[in-house]
C-alpha positions as CSV (number, residue, x, y, z in Angstrom):
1,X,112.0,90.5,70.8
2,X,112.8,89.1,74.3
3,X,116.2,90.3,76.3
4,X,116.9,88.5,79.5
5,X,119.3,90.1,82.2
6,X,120.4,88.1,85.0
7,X,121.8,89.7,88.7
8,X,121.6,86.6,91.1
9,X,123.8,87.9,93.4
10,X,121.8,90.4,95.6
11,X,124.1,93.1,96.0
12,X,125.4,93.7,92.1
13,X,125.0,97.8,93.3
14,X,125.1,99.6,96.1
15,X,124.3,103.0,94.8
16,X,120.5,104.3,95.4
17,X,119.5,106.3,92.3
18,X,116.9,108.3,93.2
19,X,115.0,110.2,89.9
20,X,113.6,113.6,91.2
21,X,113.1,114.7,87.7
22,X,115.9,112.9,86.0
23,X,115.2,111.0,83.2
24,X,116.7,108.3,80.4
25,X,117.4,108.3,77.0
26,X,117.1,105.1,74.9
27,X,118.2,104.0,71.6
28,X,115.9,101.0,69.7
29,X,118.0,98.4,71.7
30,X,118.6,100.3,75.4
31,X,120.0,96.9,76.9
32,X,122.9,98.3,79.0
33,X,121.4,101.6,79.8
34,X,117.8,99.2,80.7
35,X,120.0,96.9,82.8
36,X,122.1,100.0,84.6
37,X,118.5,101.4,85.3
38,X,116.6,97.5,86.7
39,X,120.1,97.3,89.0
40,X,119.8,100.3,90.4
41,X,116.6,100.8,91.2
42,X,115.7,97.1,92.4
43,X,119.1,96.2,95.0
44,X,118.5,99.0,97.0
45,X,114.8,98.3,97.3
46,X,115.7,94.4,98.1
47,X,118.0,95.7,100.4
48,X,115.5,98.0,102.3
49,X,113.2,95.7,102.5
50,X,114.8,92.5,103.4
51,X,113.1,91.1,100.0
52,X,114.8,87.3,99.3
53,X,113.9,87.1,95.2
54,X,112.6,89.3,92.8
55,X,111.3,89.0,88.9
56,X,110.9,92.3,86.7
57,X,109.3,91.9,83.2
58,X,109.1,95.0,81.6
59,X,107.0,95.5,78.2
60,X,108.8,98.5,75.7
61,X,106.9,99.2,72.6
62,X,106.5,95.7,71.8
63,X,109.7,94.5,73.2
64,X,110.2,92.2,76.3
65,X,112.4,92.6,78.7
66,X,113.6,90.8,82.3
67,X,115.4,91.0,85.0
68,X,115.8,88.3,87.9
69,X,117.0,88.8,91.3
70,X,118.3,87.0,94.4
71,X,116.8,83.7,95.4
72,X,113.6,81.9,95.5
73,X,114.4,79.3,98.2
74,X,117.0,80.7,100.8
75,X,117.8,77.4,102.2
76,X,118.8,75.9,98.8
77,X,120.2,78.8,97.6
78,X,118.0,78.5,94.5
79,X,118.1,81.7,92.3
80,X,115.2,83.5,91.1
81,X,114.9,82.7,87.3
82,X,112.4,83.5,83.9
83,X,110.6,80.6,85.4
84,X,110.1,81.2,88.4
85,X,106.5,80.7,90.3
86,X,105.6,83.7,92.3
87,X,102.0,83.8,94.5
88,X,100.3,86.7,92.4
89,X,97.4,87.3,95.1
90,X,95.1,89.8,94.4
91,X,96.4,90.4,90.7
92,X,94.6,86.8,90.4
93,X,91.4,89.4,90.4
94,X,92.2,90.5,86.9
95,X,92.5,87.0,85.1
96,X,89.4,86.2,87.1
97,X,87.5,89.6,85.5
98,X,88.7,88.6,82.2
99,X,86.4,85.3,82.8
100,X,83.7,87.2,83.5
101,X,84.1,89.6,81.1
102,X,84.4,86.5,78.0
103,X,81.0,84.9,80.0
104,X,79.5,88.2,78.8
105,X,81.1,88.5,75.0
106,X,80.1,85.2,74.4
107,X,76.5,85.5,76.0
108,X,76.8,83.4,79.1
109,X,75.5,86.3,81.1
110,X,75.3,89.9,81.8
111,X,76.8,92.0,84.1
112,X,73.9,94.1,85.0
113,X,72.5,90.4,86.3
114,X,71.1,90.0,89.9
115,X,73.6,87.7,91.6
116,X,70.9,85.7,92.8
117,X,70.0,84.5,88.9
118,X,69.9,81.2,88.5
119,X,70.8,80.5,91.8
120,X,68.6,79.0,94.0
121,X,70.2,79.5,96.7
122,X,70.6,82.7,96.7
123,X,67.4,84.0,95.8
124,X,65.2,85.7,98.6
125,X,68.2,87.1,100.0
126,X,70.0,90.8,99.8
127,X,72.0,89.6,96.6
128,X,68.6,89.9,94.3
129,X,69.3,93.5,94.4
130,X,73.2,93.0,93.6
131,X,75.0,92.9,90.2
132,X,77.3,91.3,89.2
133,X,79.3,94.3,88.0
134,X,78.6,95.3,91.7
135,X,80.6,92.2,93.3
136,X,83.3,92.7,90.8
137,X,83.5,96.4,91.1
138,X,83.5,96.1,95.3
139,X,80.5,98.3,95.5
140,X,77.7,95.6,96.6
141,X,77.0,97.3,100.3
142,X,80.1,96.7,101.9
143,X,80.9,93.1,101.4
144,X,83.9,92.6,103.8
145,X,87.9,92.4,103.0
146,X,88.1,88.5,103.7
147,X,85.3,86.4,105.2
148,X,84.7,85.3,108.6
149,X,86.9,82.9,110.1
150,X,83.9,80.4,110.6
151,X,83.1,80.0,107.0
152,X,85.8,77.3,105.8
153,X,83.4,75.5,102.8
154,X,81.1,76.0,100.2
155,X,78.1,75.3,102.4
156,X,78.9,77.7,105.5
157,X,79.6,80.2,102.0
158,X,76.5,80.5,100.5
159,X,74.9,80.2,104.3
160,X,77.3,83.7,104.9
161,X,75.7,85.2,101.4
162,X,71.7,84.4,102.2
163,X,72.5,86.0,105.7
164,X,74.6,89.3,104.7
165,X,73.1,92.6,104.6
166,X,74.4,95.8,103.0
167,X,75.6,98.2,104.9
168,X,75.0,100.6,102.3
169,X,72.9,100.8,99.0
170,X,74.4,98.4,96.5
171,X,76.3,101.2,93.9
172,X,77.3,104.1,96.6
173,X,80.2,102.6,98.5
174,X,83.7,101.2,97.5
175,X,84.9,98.1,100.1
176,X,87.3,96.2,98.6
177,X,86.4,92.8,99.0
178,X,87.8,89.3,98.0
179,X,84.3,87.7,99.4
180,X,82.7,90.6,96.7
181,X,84.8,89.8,93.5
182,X,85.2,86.3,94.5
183,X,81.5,85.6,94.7
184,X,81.5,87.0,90.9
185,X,83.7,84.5,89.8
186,X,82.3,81.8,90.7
187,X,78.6,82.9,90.2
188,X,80.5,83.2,86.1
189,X,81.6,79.2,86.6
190,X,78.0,78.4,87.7
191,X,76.6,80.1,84.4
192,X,78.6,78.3,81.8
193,X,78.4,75.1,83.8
194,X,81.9,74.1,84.4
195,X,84.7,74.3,87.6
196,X,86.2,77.8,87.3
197,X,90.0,76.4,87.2
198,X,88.9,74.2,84.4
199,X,87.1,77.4,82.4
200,X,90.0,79.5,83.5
201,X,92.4,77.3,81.6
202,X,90.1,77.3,78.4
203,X,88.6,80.7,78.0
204,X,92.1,82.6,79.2
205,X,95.1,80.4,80.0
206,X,95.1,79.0,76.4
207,X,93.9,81.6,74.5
208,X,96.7,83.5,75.6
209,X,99.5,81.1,75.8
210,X,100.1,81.2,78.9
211,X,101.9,77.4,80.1
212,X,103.4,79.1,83.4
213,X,99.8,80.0,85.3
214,X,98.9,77.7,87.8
215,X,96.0,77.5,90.8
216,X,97.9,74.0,92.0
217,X,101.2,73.9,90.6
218,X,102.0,70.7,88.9
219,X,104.5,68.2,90.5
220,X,106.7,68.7,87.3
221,X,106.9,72.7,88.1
222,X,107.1,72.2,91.7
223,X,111.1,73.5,91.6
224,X,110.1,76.8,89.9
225,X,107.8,77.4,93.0
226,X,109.3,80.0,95.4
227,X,109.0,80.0,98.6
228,X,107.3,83.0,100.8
229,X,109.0,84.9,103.6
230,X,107.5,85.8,106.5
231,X,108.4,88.8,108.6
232,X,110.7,86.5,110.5
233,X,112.5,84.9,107.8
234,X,110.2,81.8,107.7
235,X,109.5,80.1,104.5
236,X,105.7,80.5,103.8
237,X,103.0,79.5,100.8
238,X,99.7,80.7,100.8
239,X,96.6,78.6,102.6
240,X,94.0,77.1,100.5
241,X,90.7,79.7,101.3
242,X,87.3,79.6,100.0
243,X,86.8,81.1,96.9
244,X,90.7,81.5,96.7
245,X,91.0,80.7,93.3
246,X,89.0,83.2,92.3
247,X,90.1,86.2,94.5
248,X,94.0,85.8,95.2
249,X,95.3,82.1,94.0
250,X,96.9,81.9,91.5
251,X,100.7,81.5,90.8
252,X,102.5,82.4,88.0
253,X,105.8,83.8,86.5
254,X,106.6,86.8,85.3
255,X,106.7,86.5,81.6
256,X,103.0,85.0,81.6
257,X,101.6,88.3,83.8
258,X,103.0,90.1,81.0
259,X,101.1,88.1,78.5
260,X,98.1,89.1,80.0
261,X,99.5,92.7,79.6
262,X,100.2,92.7,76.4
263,X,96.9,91.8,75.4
264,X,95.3,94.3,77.0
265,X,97.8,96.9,75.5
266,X,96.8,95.8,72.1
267,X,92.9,94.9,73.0
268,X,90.4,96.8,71.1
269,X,87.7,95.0,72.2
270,X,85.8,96.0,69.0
271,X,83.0,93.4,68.2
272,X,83.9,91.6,65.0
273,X,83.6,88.2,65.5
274,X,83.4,85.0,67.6
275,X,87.2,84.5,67.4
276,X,87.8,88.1,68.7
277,X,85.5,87.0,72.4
278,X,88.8,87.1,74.6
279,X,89.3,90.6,72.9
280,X,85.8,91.7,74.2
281,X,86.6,90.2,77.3
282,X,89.6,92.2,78.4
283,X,88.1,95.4,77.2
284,X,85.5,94.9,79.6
285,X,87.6,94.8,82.2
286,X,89.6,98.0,81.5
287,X,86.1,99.9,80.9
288,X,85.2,102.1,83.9
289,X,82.0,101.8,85.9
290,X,83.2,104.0,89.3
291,X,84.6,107.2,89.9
292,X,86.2,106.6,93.6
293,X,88.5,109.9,93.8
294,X,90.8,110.2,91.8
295,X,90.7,106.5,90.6
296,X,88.5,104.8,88.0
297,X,87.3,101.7,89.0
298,X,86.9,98.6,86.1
299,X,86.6,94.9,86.7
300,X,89.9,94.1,87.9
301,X,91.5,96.7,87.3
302,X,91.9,100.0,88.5
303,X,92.9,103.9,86.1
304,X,94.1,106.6,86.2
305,X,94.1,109.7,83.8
306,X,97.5,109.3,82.4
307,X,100.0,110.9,83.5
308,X,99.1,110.6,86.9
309,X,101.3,112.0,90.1
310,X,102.7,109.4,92.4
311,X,100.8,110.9,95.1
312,X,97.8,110.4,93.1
313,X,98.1,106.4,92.9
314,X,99.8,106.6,96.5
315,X,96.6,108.2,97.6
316,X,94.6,105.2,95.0
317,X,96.7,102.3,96.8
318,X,96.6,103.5,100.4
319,X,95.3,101.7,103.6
320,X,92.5,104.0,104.1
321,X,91.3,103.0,99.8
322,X,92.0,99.2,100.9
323,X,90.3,98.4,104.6
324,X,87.5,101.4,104.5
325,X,84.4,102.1,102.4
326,X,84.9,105.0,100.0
327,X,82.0,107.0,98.1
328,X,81.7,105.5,94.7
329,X,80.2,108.0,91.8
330,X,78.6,105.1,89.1
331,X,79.6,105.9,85.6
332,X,76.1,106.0,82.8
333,X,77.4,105.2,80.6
334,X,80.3,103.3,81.9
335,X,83.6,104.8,80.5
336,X,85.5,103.1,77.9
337,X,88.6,102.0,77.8
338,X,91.8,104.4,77.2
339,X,94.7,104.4,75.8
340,X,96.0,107.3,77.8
341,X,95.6,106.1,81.0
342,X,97.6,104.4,84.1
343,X,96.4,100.7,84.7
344,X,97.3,98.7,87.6
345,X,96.7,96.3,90.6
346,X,98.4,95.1,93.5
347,X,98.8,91.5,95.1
348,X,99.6,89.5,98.4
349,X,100.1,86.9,100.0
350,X,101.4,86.5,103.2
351,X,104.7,86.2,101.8
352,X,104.8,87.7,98.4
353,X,104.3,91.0,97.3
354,X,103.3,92.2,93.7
355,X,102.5,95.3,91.1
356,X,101.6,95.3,87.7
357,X,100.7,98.5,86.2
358,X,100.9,99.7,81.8
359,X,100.1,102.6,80.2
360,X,98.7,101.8,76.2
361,X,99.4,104.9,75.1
362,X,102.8,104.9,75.6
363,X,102.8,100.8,75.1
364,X,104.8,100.6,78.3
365,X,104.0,97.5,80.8
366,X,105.6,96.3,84.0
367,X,105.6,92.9,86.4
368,X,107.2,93.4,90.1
369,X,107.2,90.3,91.9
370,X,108.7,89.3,95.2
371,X,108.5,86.6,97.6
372,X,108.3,88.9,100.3
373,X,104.7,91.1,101.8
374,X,106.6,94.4,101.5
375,X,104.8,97.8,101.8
376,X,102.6,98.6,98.6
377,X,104.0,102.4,98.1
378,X,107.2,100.8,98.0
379,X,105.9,98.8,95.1
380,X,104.1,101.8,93.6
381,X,107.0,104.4,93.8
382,X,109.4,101.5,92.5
383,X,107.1,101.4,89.4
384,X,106.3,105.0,89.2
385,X,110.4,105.7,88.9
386,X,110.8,103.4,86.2
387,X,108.1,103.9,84.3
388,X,108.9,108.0,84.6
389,X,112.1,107.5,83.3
390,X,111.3,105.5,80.5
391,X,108.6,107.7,79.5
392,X,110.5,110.6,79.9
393,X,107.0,111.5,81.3
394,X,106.5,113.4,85.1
């Protein structure tokens, strides 16, 4: 079932809620108590933060919910609607893991490959003793957040890979990386043979339906695009990057970043047959192959044990998780995926700001977009209310 609430004017309430505790009780169709707790908890936040637009998609035991706010182009007044573009940034890493997950359901390759297989390039340097779980899981030796600003194409790429060195034993340290999980992705296109935007729409975009997910957004959806805002107001969309598409690109509106969760909420990723690959693939993904705190790291994604404190996924989303290398504790055998735990992922752009986050167990899912950068433990405390209260869960 799918329930669509609409607040285009930004300031519907001007009351903050705040829920030390409190909690809401729902009958099978909570559509006015849902909306009364979406209004209030998302208008002060767009008010704190300056944020132009938002989209919330909410998941509920099967049912779909969403909630549109504000504007997606300031000058034109255009409102935020269902289809509505945001820039997803780094939740781009989890449609990139499922790839690699169906490359190694359907036999394409393995994760416990060298990165250097099959690739001449490659081979002789540092990356013959790298995974591919490693580049996807960030612990490779300290790949770094973004690459330098000299390397601009393919070639000057693969000349930064032969040249790297680890900083650490490949397997010890956490660094979250786009060059790291990037590099996975398209060393997954190279094995099956095809551009990774092209095997991206095949193996995941139409498998799952979704019509709304988009590296280069067609001329026809150009007017669902929203635009960015920079600190100053300025109207921004991300720059092409290398290996963009496969660390931070893609755009996308809310309902379709719920597909994606919804799958993985009902994902077994139980071997039965070939039609049941995608399946495999996204239970890869949520299966844990770090210990980095508190926080299990998969491909993609990052858990929790569920329920988890906001301080605990303040503490897994911080700066210091983000821009520093963190002692990773490998997983043998990797841990598989739960039903009772907290999944989520943040996302970017220099003007938009994302969270996705579900708990299986309680089949509860939820999409935050924004075309504004605001602060990420705004995101996760936004999600962490609403998620409490319809849980009824601390």
């Amino acid at each position: 079932m799918h329930k669509r609430f609409s607040a285009q004017t930004y300031l519907i309430m001007a009351t903050t809620l705040l829920f030390s505790g409190s909690t809401w009780g729902f009958n099978e169709t909570p559509s006015t108590d849902l909306e009364s707790l979406l209004n209030e908890t998302m208008t002060p936040l767009m008010e704190q933060h300056r944020i132009p637009g938002m989209a919330v998609a909410l998941s509920l035991h099967g049912q779909r919910h969403y909630f549109n706010y504000g504007l997606a182009d300031q000058e034109t007044s255009t409102p935020v609607t269902d289809e509505t573009l945001f820039e997803l940034g780094s939740i781009s890493k989890v449609f990139t893991a499922a790839l690699t997950g169906y490359a190694q359901a359907s036999g394409a390759l393995s994760l416990s490959d060298p990165a250097s297989h099959r690739i001449p390039a490659l081979e002789g340097s540092a990356l013959d003793e790298v995974t591919l779980l490693e580049l996807g899981t960030y612990t490779a030796g300290e790949l770094p957040l973004q690459f330098p600003e000299t390397v601009k194409n393919e070639t000057q790429m693969m000349d930064y890979y032969r040249q790297w060195q680890p900083a650490s034993p490949p397997g010890s340290q956490r660094l979250y990386s786009n060059p790291s999980i990037g590099l996975m992705g398209y060393l997954t296109s190279q094995r099956l043979g095809q551009p990774f935007e092209d095997l991206m729409q095949e193996a995941v975009f139409e498998p799952l339906g979704l019509e709304h997910t988009h590296f280069q957004v067609p001329a026809a959806q150009q007017r669902h695009y929203a635009y960015g805002y920079s600190k100053e107001d300025e109207p921004i969309r991300v720059n092409p990057g290398v290996l963009d598409a496969q660390a931070y690109g893609l755009k996308a509106n809310a309902a379709d970043v719920l597909t994606l969760i919804e799958a993985h909420m009902s994902s077994t990723g139980l071997p039965t047959d070939e039609s049941n690959t995608l399946d495999q693939a996204l239970a890869t993904t949520r299966t844990g192959y770090f210990e980095v705190g508190a926080m299990t790291q998969g491909l993609g994604w990052e858990s929790y044990a569920y329920p988890v404190a906001l301080e605990t996924l303040l503490e897994g989303n911080s700066r210091e998780m983000i821009l520093a290398p963190n002692p990773a504790n490998r997983l043998t055998p990797p841990m598989p995926p739960r039903q009772a735990a907290y999944y989520n992922k943040t996302g970017s752009t220099n003007g938009f700001g994302g969270y996705v986050a579900f708990v299986p167990s309680e089949q509860i899912g939820i999409v935050i977009l924004a075309n504004r950068n605001y602060p990420i433990q705004a995101r996760i405390d936004t999600a962490h209310q609403l998620l409490t209260a319809l849980t009824n869960t601390p």
